[in-house]
C-alpha positions, 0 to 999 in steps of 0.5 A: 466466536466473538463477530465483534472482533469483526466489527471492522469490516461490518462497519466498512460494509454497512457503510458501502451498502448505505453509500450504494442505496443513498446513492439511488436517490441523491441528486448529482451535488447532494452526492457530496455528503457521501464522502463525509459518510464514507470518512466516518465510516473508516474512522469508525473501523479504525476505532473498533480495530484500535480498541480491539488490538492484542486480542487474539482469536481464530474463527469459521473453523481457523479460516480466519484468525485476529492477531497483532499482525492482522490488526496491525495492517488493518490500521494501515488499510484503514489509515490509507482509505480515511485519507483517500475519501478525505481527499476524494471529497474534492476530487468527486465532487459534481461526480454523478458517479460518486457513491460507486467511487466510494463504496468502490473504495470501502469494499476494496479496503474490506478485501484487504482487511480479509487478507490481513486476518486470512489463516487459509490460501483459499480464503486469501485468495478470494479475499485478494479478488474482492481487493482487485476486483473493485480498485480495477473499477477505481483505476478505470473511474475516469471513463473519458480519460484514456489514460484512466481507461489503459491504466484499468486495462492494464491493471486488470489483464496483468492483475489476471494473469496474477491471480492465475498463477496465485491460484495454480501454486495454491492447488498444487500446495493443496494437491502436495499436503491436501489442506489450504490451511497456512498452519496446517501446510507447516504441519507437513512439512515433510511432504512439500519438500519431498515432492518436485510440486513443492518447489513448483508451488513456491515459484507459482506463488513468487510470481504471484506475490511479486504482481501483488507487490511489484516486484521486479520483473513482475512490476510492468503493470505499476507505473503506467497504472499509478500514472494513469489512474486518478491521483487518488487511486493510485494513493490507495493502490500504492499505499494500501493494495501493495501492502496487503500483498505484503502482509500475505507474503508475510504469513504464507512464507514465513508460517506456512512455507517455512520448510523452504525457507533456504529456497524462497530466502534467496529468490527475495534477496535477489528481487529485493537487490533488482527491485530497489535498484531498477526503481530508484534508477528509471525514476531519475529520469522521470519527468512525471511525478506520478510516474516518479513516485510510482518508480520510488514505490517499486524501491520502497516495495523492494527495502521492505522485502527485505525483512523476507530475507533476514527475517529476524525479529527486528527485522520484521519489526522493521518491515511492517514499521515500513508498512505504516509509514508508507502508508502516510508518505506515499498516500500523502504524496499521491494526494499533494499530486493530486491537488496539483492535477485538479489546480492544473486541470483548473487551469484547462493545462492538459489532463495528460501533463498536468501532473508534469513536473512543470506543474510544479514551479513555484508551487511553495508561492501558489499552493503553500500548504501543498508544497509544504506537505509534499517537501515532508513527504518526500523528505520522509520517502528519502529517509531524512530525520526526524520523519517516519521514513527515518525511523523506519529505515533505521530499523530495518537496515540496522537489523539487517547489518546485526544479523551479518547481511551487511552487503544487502544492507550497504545496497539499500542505503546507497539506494536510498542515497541514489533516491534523494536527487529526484526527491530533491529535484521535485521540493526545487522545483516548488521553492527555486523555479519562478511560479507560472500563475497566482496563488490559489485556493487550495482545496479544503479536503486536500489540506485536511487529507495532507495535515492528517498525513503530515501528522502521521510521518511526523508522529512516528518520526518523532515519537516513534516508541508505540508505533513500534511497540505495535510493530513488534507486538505483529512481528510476534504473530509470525515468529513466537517467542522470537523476541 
């Protein structure tokens, strides 16, 4: 057993417990280095998981296994945490509660990496709750705002209920084929579809899933948490927590509960359909940018869902493409809107309204580089050439109309045409609304955060062949030989 290919994740935790223990003696300014700690820290992660990408091993008794696949979203977990603690350098900055926002943060990112390389329900199980457990606390982090305080209850009373359900499905597949193990559950196959609890369990763990993911019906707890919580959370919740989700929907479905593929094919089809369209409509009428991106996040959410249901080789290529893109474009949005709440806030504008769309005019004059990267964000997010969300759309769509959904298809696009008016709505109010103040300094963590993002949605947009090479190299892991 090579620990190096655990290197990641030891890296993440050495980095938190320092953050943790240099915390105890730093005064409330000198904090501020801890944020430079935390961004070498995942840069560091982030180049032992691209060094080591290809390799495939199983460990502690095949409870654990690095693929493609699993190192694929570690990329995306750990692209989306280097641009939160980036940004979150401002964000923190005079915080007496810095180093638990970042090593919140770090230990969050470790949680999600585990459910990337779990091989089995229990592990994956306990891996989701270190994940939840600390992004409870960073939905919460802003103890005086009530906002912050509802949107971490919220977030821990349906993230609960969540994990119950979670759970339950998993002891009666356990109870069904007497392992946990995902490749051991296909094993026996005979035995889940024979038994009444295998259709129970499937159900169990939908609903479980479909908290994680936010899906429609289960996504009651998404807008008021990414509304409420600091824009810099909701960048990780939106753009790193949900794909983890995902990445486990991936593995469980597809290796493990493959026997009920004609089962759990039509249940995502319809959540797919219900979720994207629900989303794309309640956010025209947003007037809360967050609140809007959150809407189009349950949209995003549901195209990439997608990829359950077609499940072909391209198709799964196109689902985690999506992945990667999201990952830049939502976290990008998220810490543009961020930006503007602090400029807001600066401007003692009520914190509960800061992130209005009024916030928003004029803001290509007051905050060019901001508004500059939000336009490309949500150009991306809309699906315009030559971005990241582009290329990923097109992959998937065009796959899905190949394998004969073309209906679905059809669906998908004309939600994304429905989603370029509010997208469109926020890129007029910055450039053809008069502005409503003078220019400002624009944070220097927040332009790097936004330019790394920038890079990122245009890199794949533009230059799209390795990105999707690596997506094709994960989409293997859970269909071999389909390619």
């Amino acid at each position: 057993m090579d620990l190096m290919l655990l290197a990641p994740e030891i890296t993440l935790l050495v980095t938190g417990l320092a953050i943790v223990l240099m915390g105890l003696f730093l005064s409330g300014q000198s904090k501020k280095i801890l944020g430079y700690i935390a961004t070498l820290g995942c840069l560091v992660a982030l180049l032992f998981t691209l060094n080591s990408f290809g390799t495939t091993a199983v460990m502690f008794s095949n409870s654990l296994s690095i693929d493609a696949l699993s190192q694929f979203f570690k990329l995306v977990f750990l692209t989306v945490a280097t641009l939160v603690s980036i940004a979150a350098i401002k964000y923190t900055d005079g915080n007496g509660n810095t180093d638990e926002f970042y090593a919140l943060t770090l230990f969050a990112t470790i949680g999600m990496m585990m459910v990337a390389s779990a091989n089995d329900l229990m592990v994956l199980f306990v891996a989701f709750e270190l994940a939840s457990l600390a992004t409870y606390g960073l939905a919460g982090f802003e103890k005086k705002n009530p906002a912050s305080t509802e949107a971490a209850m919220k977030y821990f009373i349906i993230g609960s209920l969540s994990a119950a359900l979670l759970l339950l499905g998993i002891g009666y597949v356990y109870g069904t084929t007497g392992t946990t193990n995902i490749e051991a559950i296909a094993q026996n196959m005979g035995l889940l579809t024979s038994s009444p609890m295998g259709i129970l369990s499937l159900v169990l763990l939908i609903a479980g899933f479909g908290f994680k993911i936010a899906l429609v019906p289960f996504h009651m707890w998404a807008p008021d948490t990414y509304q409420g919580a600091p824009s810099v959370v909701s960048a990780l919740l939106a753009a790193g927590s949900k794909k983890m989700g995902f990445v486990a929907a991936f593995k469980v479905f597809i290796t493990g509960l493959i026997a009920l593929q004609a089962d759990w094919q039509m249940a995502f089809a319809i959540l797919a359909v219900i979720t994207m369209t629900y989303g794309n409509i309640v956010a025209l009428s947003q007037t809360s940018v967050k609140r809007m991106l959150a809407y189009s996040s349950l949209a995003q959410a549901g195209y990439i869902t997608m990829a359950l249901v077609v499940m072909t080789p391209m198709a799964l290529t196109g689902g985690i493409l999506y992945a990667l893109s999201h990952g830049f474009m939502k976290a990008g949005a998220f810490i543009a809107t961020a930006a503007v709440v602090y400029m807001a806030t600066s401007e003692n504008k009520d914190i509960l309204k800061a992130d209005h769309l009024d916030s928003f005019k004029g803001l290509g004059k007051r905050m060019p580089i901001t508004a500059l990267s939000l336009t490309v964000f949500v150009l991306a997010l809309s699906g315009i050439p030559p971005t990241a969300g582009f290329m990923s759309k097109f992959v998937l769509f065009s796959s899905t109309i190949e394998s004969g959904l073309v209906w679905l298809a059809v669906i998908a696009i004309l939600n994304s045409a429905l989603s370029l008016y509010y997208y469109a709505r926020v890129v007029r109010y910055m450039y053809a609304m008069p502005a409503e103040g003078e220019k400002v300094s624009e944070p220097i963590p927040y332009v790097v955060a936004l330019l790394v993002a920038v890079a990122g949605v245009l890199a794949i947009g533009i230059w799209p062949e390795p990105f999707v090479n690596m997506a094709m190299e994960a989409a293997k892991v859970l269909i071999p030989g389909g390619m």
